[in-house]
N, C-alpha and C positions, 0 to 999 in steps of 0.2 A: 379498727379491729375490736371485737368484741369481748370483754374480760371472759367469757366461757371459750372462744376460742384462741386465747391468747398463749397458755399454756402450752394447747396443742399445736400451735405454731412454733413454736418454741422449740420444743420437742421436734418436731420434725425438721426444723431448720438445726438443730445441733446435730440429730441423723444423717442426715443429706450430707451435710457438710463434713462431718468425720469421716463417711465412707469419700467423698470426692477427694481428701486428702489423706486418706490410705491409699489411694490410688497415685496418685500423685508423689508421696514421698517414695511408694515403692516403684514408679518409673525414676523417680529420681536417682535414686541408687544402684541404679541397674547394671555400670560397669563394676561393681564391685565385684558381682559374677562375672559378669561375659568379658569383661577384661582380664582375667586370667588367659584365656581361648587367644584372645586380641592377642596380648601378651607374646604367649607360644609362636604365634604366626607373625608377628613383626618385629619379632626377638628384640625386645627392648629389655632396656635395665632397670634396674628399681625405681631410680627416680621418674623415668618415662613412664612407669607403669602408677605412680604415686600422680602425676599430672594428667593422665589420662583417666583415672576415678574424679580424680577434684574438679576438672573443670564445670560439668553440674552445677559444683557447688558454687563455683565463683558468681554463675551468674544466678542462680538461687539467691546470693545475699544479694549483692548489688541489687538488684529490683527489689529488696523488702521494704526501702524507705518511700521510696515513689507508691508500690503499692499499697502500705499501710494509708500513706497520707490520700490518697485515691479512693479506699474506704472511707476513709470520713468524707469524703465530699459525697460520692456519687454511689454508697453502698453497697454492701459487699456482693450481694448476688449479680449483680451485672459485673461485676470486675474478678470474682470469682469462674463465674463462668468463662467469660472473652480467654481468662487465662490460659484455662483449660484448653478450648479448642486454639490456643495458638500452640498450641506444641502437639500437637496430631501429628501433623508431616512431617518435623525433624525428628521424631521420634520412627517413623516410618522409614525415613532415608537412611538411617545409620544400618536398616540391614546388606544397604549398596556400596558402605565406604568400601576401600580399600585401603588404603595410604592412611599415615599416622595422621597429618592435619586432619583430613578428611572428620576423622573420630574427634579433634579439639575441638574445631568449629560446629560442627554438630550439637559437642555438649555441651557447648554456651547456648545452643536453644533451647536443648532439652532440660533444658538448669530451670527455664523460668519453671517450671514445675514444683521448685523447690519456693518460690516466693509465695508460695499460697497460703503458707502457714501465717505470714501478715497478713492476708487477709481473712481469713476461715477466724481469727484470735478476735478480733475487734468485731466485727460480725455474730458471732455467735453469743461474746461477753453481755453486747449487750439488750437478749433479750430476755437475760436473765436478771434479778436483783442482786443488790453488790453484796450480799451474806453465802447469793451460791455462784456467784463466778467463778470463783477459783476452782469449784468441783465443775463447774461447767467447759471451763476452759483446759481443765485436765482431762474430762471426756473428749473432748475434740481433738486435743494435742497427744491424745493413745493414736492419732493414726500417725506415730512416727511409725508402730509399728509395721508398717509395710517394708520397714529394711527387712524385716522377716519374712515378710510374705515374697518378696523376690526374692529370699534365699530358701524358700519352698518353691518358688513356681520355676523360677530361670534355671537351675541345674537338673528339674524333669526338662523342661526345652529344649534345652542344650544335649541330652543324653537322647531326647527322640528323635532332632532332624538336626543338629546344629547350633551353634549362638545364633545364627542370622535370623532362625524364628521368633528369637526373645523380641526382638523389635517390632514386630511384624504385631505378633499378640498383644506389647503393651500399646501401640497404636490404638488398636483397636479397644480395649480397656478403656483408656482416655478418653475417648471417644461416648463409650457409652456412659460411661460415668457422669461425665460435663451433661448428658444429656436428663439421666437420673436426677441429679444436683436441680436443673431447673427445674423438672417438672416438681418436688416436693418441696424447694425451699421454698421461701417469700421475704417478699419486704418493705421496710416499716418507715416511710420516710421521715420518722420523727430521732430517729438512729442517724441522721445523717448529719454531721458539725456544719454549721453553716458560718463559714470564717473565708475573710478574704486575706488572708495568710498565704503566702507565697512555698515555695518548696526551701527557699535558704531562711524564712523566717522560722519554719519547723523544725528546722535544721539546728536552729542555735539555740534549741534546748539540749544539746550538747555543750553547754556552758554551764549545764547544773553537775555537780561532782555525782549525785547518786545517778543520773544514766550514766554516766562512766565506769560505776561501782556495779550495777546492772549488768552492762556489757560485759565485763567482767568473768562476773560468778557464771554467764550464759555461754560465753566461751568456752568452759572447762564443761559445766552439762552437756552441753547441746552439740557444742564444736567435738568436743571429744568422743561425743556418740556415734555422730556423722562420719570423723573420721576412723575411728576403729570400724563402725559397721561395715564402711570401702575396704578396710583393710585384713580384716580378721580372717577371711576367707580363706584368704593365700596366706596366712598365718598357717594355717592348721594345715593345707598341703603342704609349705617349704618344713616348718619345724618339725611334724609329727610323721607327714607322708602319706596325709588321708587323700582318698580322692575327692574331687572336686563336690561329688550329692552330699557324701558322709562329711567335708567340712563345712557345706553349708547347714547342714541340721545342727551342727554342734553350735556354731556362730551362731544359729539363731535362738542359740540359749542365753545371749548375748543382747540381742536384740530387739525377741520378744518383749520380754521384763521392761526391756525400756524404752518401749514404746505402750504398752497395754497400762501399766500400773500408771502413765502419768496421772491419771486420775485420780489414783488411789494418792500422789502426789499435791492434789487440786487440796481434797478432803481434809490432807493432813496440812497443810499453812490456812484454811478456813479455820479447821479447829486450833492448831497451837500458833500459829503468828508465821508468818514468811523466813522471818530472822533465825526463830531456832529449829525449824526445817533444814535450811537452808547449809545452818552450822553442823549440823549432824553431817550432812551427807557430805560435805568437804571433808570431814573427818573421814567418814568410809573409806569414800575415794582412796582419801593419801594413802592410808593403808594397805588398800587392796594392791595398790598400785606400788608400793614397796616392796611386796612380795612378789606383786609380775614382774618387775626389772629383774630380779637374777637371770641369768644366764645360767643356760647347762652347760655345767661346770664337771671338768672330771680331775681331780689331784691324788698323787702319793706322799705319805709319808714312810719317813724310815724309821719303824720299831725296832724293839729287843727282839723282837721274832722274823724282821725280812719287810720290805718294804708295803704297804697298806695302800690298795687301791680305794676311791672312797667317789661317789657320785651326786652332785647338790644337782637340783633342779627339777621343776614340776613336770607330774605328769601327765596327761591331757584330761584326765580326772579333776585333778586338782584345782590345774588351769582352767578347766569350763565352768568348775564354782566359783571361783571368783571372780571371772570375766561375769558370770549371774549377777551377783553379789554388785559388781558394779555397776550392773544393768538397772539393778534396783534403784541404787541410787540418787543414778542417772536422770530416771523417770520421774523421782520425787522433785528431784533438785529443778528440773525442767518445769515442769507446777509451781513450785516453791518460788520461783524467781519470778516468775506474771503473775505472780500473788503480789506479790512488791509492785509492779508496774500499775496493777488493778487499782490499789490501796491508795497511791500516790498522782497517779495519772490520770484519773479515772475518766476526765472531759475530752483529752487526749491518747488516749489509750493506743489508738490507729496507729500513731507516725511514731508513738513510743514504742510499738512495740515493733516497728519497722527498722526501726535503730537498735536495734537489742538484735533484733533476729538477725541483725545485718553484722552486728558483732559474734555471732553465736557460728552463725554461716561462714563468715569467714575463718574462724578458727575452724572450722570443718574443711574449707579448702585448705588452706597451708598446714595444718597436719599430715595430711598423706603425702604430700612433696615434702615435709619435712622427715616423715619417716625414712621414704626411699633412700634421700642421701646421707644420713644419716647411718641405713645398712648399706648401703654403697662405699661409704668413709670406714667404717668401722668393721662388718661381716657381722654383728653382734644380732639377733634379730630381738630380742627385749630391748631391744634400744629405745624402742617408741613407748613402751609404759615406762623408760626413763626420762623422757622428755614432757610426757604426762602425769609423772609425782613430781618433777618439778611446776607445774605451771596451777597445779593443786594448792603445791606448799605456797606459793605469791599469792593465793585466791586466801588462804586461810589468814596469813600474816596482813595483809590488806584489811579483812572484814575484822581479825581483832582488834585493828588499832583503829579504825573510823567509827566502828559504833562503839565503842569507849570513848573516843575523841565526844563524839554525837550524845553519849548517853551522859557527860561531864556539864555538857554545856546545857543541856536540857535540865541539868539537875540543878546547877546554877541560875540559870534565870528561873527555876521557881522558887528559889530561896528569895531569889531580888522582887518576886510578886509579892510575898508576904510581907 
């Protein structure tokens, strides 16, 4: 490759590949709508309707360590692409299930969709220099936003012919997509790790404490993104009573932000460091997310003048800015953390980032299953932003005492250098 056409490949390989995984994450997501419709017709209960979003997800993560490491070997455009067209057809069949498994096992196919973001991450990183990775890697990781874009397309679907077209069209999307992806990408075989390292030898860099601190913080971004985006939907039909178009636009005030801005997330851990990015937006988080736990609340008291009716709880005004608000810093946080991975991993990035995404992803599956029984046990439906300020607040108490622990010992042995 030619240093004058190096940039434009560049360039066009982070193009290709953002649109191939806005495509991608927004078939991933796609029972968040249409399982509502499922829902209504198979009369299921929350928790079945929580296992029926997630499963996607399950096998979204599960594949992101094999494919990350798959990237380094054999490069990402060939293993990008194959991805793609292996989920054409079970994305096509689910307009024929009928029966609840039917829809499970379906969505363990349609999940691999969800692993692309290991590959599209290490791929993209590195045709760029390590000063603009991180905005690089945040340009490409904005196509979460396609939770949005099927919370724009599938509920016009749904309202023209049915859920059963949603499948049908994103088929065929996939399809062209994977097809777009090769003909503009390229690839660099000097990009490709050339190690005969095994998949359990990659594996036991899970014996370093920071991938575990990693997984972590990416759980609470990324898992908590994935699963509110499945969930928020039928948030705003059961609490508010919107219908299914009018809550998907609201939810994708949700979603948008946090998926479009991760870049603007990239930009900011290039300029201020990973660490205090990172610390910020755990702090938003908890907060926002204190405020989403209440519950609507109605109580009396009895005055000098006759009893006082009195009413706590947001109203879907209120609630759609902060659900923003967390969007934001969802998107940063989500940059902010493969800015860490960039900075430290940087030879292995591939199967790093396969292991992170595979912690990020599964906290996006057991979230929604977590929700459901949770409003299944309880009736409470802010339940689930109380099960996510708690898992904030462990994400925060965790990163203050390890890099204090880290910044102790760092400051110590260069006392003992002098």
């Amino acid at each position: 490759m030619s240093d004058r056409n190096a940039p434009r490949q560049a360039y066009a390989v982070l193009a290709s590949s953002t649109l191939a995984f806005t495509v991608c994450f927004t078939i991933w997501m796609m029972f968040g709508v249409i399982g509502i419709p499922i829902k209504n017709a198979l009369h299921l209960n929350e928790t079945e309707f929580g296992l029926l979003t997630a499963m996607p997800v399950l096998t979204g993560s599960l594949i992101r360590v094999p494919l990350g490491i798959w990237t380094d070997r054999y490069g990402g455009r060939i293993v990008f692409f194959l991805l793609m067209l292996s989920t054409v057809l079970p994305i096509y069949l689910i307009a024929y299930a009928s029966a609840f498994w039917h829809f499970l096992v379906l969505g363990l196919f349609v999940g691999l969709a969800g692993g692309s973001f290991s590959v599209g991450t290490p791929y993209v990183a590195r045709w760029f220099k390590k000063q603009r990775q991180g905005l690089a890697m945040g340009v490409f990781g904005a196509g979460n936003s396609g939770a949005a874009v099927n919370k724009f397309i599938a509920p016009a679907l749904i309202a023209a012919s049915g859920w059963m077209l949603v499948p049908q069209v994103y088929a065929a999307m996939m399809l062209v997509a994977a097809l777009v992806f090769w003909l503009f990408s390229s690839t660099d075989p000097s990009h490709q790790v050339k190690s005969d390292s095994g998949f359990m030898d990659q594996l036991r860099m899970l014996r370093d404490p920071k991938v575990w601190r990693y997984c972590q913080y990416y759980s609470v971004v990324f898992g908590g993104y994935v699963g509110l985006s499945l969930w928020i939907v039928k948030y705003y039909v059961t609490e508010y009573g919107f219908d299914i178009r009018h809550a998907a636009l609201l939810a994708a005030c949700f979603s948008l932000p946090g998926g479009v801005l991760r870049a603007m997330g990239g930009w900011l851990a290039d300029r201020h460091g990973a660490y205090k990015v990172t610390w910020w937006v755990m702090w938003i988080c908890w907060v926002a997310f204190f405020l989403l736990s209440y519950p609507q609340t109605d109580f009396t008291i009895q005055t000098v003048g006759g009893p006082q009716n009195f009413h706590l709880g947001l109203n879907p005004v209120l609630f759609t800015v902060l659900l923003f608000v967390v969007g934001v810093a969802m998107a940063v946080g989500k940059a902010s953390v493969f800015k860490f991975i960039s900075d430290d991993y940087g030879a292995n990035i591939g199967a790093v980032s396969g292991i992170v995404g595979l912690a990020g992803g599964l906290g996006g599956f057991i979230l929604p299953i977590l929700f459901g029984i949770v409003l299944d046990l309880t009736g409470v439906r802010s339940s689930c932003f109380m099960l996510l300020y708690g898992t904030v607040s462990f994400s925060l108490v965790w990163m203050h005492f390890q890099f204090r622990r880290e910044g102790m010992h760092a400051a110590q042995a260069a006392l003992a250098a002098k």
